[in-house]
C-alpha positions as CSV (number, residue, x, y, z in Angstrom):
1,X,0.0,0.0,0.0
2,X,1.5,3.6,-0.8
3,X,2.2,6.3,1.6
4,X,3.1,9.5,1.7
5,X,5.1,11.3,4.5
6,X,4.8,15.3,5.0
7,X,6.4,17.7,7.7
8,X,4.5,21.0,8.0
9,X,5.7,23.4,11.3
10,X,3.1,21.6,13.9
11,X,2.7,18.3,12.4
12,X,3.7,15.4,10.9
13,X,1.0,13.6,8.3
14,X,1.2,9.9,7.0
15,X,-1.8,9.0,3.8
16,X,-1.9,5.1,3.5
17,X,-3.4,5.6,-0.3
18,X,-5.9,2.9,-1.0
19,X,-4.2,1.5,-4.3
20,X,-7.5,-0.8,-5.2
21,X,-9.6,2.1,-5.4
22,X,-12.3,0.6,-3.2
23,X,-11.2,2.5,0.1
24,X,-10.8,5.8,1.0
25,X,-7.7,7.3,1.7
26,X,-6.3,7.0,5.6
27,X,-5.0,10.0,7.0
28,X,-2.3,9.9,10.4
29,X,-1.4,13.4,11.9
30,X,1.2,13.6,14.7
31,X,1.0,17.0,16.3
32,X,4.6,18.3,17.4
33,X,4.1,21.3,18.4
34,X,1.8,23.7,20.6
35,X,-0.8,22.5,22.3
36,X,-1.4,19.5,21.6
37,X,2.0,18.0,21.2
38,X,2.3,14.4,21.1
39,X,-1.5,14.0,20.1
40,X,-2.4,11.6,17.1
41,X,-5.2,11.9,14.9
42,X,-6.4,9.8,12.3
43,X,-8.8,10.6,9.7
44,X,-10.8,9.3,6.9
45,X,-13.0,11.3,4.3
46,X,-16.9,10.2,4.7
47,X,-18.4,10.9,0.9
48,X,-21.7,9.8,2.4
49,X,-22.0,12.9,5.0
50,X,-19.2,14.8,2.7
51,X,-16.8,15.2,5.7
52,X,-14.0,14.0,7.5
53,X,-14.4,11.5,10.6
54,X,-11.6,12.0,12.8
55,X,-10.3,9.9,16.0
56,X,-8.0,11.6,18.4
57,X,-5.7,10.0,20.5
58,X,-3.6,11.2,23.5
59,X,0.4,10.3,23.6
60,X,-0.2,7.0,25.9
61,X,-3.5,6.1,24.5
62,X,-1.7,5.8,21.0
63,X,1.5,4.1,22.4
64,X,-1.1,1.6,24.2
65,X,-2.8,1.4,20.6
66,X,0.9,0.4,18.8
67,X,1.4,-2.1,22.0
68,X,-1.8,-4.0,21.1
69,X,-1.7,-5.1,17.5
70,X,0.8,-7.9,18.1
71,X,-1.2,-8.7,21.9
72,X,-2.7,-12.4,21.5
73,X,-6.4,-11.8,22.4
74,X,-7.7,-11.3,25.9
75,X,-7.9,-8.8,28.6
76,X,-4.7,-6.8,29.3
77,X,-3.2,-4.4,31.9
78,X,-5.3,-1.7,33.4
79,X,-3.5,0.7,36.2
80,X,-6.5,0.8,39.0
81,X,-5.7,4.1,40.6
């Protein structure tokens, strides 16, 4: 699958292209400045509602997010505070 990599001043944005057509483009932003620093954000165009739905991730949720993909299934570490 093709991707493209861009640098602006307060983020970082990753497209996986949908080469077959049948997808929408994916869209990652990595905010590395300001505010949200550290913040990821990934986004898809709707065509059916003509707009973009977007899920927003804090630093840990994200790193918890990249530490899951190769967990075997089941329930995993929670920090009871």
């Amino acid at each position: 699958m093709p991707f493209t990599i861009e640098k602006v001043p307060s983020a970082i944005h990753i497209v996986l292209m949908d080469s077959s057509g049948n997808d929408e483009d994916a869209e990652l932003i990595i905010e590395i400045a300001g505010k949200y620093e550290g913040y990821v954000s990934i986004r898809q165009y709707d065509d059916i509602h003509d707009r973009y739905e977007v899920i927003s991730l804090s630093p840990s949720m994200f790193k918890d997010l990249i530490k899951s993909i190769n967990s075997p299934i089941g329930f995993h570490g929670l920090d009871w505070k």
